[in-house]
N, C-alpha and C positions, 0 to 999 in steps of 0.2 A: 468274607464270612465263612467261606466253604473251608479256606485254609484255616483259618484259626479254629474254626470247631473241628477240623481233620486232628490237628495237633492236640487237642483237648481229649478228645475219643480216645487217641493212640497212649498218651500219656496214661490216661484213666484203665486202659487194658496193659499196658507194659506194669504197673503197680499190682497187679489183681495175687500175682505169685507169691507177691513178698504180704501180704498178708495172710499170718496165720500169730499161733499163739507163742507170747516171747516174744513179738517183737514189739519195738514200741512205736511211739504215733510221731515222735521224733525221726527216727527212722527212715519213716515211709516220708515226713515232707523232704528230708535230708536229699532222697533221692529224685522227688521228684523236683527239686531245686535244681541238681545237676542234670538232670535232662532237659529241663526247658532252655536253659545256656547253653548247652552241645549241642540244641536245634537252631540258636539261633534268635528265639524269641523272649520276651519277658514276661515275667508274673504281673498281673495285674494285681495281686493283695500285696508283695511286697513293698510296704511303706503306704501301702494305701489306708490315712486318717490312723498314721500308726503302728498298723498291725507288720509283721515281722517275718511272716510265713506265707510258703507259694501254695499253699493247701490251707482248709477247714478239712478237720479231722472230728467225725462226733460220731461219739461213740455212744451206744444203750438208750437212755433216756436223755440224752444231750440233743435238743433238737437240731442244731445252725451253730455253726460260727465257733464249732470245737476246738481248741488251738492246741498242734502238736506241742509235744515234750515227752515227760519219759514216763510217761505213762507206757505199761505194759499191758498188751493186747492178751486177755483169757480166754480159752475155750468155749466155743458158745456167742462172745461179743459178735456184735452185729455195728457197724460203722459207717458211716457215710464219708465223702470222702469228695471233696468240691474244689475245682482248680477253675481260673479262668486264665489267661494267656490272650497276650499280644503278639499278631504276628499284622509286620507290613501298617501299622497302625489301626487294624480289624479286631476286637474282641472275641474271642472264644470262651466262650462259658457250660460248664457240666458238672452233675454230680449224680454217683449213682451208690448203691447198696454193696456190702461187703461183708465177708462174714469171717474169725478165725476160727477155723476145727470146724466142729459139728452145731449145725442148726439148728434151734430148738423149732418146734412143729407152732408154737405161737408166734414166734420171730416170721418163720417162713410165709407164715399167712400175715401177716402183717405188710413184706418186703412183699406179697404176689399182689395184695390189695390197691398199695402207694404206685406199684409199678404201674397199673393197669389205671387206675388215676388217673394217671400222669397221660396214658395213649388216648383217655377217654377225651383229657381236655385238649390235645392235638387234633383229636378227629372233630371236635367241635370249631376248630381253628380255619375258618375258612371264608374268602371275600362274601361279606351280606351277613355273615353273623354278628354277636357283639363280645366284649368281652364278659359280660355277663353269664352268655351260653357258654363260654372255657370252662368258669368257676361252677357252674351249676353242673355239668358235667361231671367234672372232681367230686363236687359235694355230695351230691347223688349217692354215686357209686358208693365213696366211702362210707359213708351213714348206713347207707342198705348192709355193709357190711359188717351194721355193729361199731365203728372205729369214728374217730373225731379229727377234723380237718384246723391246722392249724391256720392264727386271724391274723397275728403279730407279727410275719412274715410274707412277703406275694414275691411273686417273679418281676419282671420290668424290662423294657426298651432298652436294648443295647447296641453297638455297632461299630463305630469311630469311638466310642464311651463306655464306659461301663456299665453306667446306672442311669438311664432316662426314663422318661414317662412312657407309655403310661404304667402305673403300677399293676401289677397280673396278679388281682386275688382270686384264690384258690375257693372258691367260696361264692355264692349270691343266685340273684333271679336272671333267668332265663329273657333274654330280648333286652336288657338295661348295659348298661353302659356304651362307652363310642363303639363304631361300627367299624369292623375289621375291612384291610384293604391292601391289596396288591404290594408286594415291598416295604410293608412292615415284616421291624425285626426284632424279638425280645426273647424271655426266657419263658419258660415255662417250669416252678419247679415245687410240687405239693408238699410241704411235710404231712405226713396223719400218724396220729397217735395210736394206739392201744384204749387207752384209757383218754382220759376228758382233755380237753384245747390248751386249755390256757398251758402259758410260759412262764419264766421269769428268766432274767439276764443276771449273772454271777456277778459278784463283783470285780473280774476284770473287763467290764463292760462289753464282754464281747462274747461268750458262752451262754447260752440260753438254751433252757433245762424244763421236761415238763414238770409243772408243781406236784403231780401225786405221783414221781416218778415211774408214772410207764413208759412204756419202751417207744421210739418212736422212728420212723422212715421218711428217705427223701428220694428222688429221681427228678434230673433237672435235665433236660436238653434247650438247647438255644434252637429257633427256629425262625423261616421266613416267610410271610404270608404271600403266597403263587393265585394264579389266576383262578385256577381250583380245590387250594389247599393249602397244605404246608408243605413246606421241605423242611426235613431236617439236619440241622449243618452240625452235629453231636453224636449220628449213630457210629455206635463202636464198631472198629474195622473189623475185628475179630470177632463180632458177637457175642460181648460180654458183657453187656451191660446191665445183666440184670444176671446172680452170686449164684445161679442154679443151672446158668446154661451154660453148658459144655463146646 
């Protein structure tokens, strides 16, 4: 797990350059395509139920499951950007915020909110809690912040697999659900919106878009429940996981 999210981090910080404006969402999975083969490992979405591409590319109000092509990145866009990788038959899963040019001050507050989400349900992440307390964490925060937590989307179990139980909603009451425990391993990964929750899925069944198109953010790390906490097997080598820090 440690390898495969090492590989996921590094990939997700070697991409951060080539985003800016002009370029397009093609592009960026083009390259991240050849880097996961020059490492040796495989894309977990290529041909997975379909889909074609070693990245989810989502861009503005796109919440999940953006699919490159030639779509051209403007000034201002704000992007999410989600790989997972196989390496040695381990999963690696990540996804974090990106921005091309200049940030607008509601984007930024937006990307500080989802980020900080995302640490709050990590630190809630520890043996004797539930996954309940992940979600309420998330919710919390975001809500206090004025923003809305996406319902049609959770994190989930992963390891030898991509997608196991249990499902990690982003969302709920404090002390409910099963009880965390030593070597559990899944994702953890919030969208929140701008504006109100709900989705909808495009019609190629795989972009999903907020309905009153506000803008919306994700931060995902894959993690392991330890004796007194998490580890996380996704932080970026270089410190970039989050479109403001240098």
């Amino acid at each position: 797990m440690r390898a495969a999210g090492k590989l996921a981090a590094e990939l997700l910080d070697r991409i951060a350059p080539h985003v800016r404006p002009g370029q397009s969402t093609g592009e960026l999975d083009r390259l991240i395509t050849e880097w996961i083969d020059a490492a040796g490992a495989t894309s977990a979405t290529i041909g997975y139920k379909g889909y074609q591409h070693a990245s989810c590319i989502s861009v503005n109000h796109v919440v999940c499951h953006g699919i490159p092509g030639p779509k051209v990145l403007k000034d201002g866009d704000i992007l999410n950007i989600d790989i997972t990788v196989i390496v040695d038959g381990w999963y690696g899963d990540s996804s974090r915020m990106y921005v091309a040019g200049k940030l607008s001050r509601k984007a930024a507050r937006l990307i500080d909110v989802t980020h900080e989400s995302l640490m709050k349900g990590i630190e809630a992440a520890r043996p004797g809690n539930t996954f309940g307390d992940i979600g309420h964490a998330i919710q919390t925060y975001a809500e206090a912040n004025r923003m809305s937590v996406v319902r049609d989307f959770c994190g989930h179990g992963l390891g030898q697999v991509f997608h196991a139980p249990p499902n990690v909603l982003h969302y709920g009451r404090a002390g409910t659900g099963p009880r965390l425990e030593e070597g559990m391993f899944f994702t953890i990964e919030p969208m929140v919106n701008l504006g109100r929750a709900e989705t909808k899925v495009l019609a190629d069944d795989w972009t999903a878009v907020t309905r009153d198109k506000s803008l919306s953010a994700q931060f995902e790390h894959s993690i392991g429940i330890t004796a007194d906490g998490a580890e996380i097997f996704t932080g970026s080598p270089g410190g970039l996981f989050h479109p403001t820090w240098s």
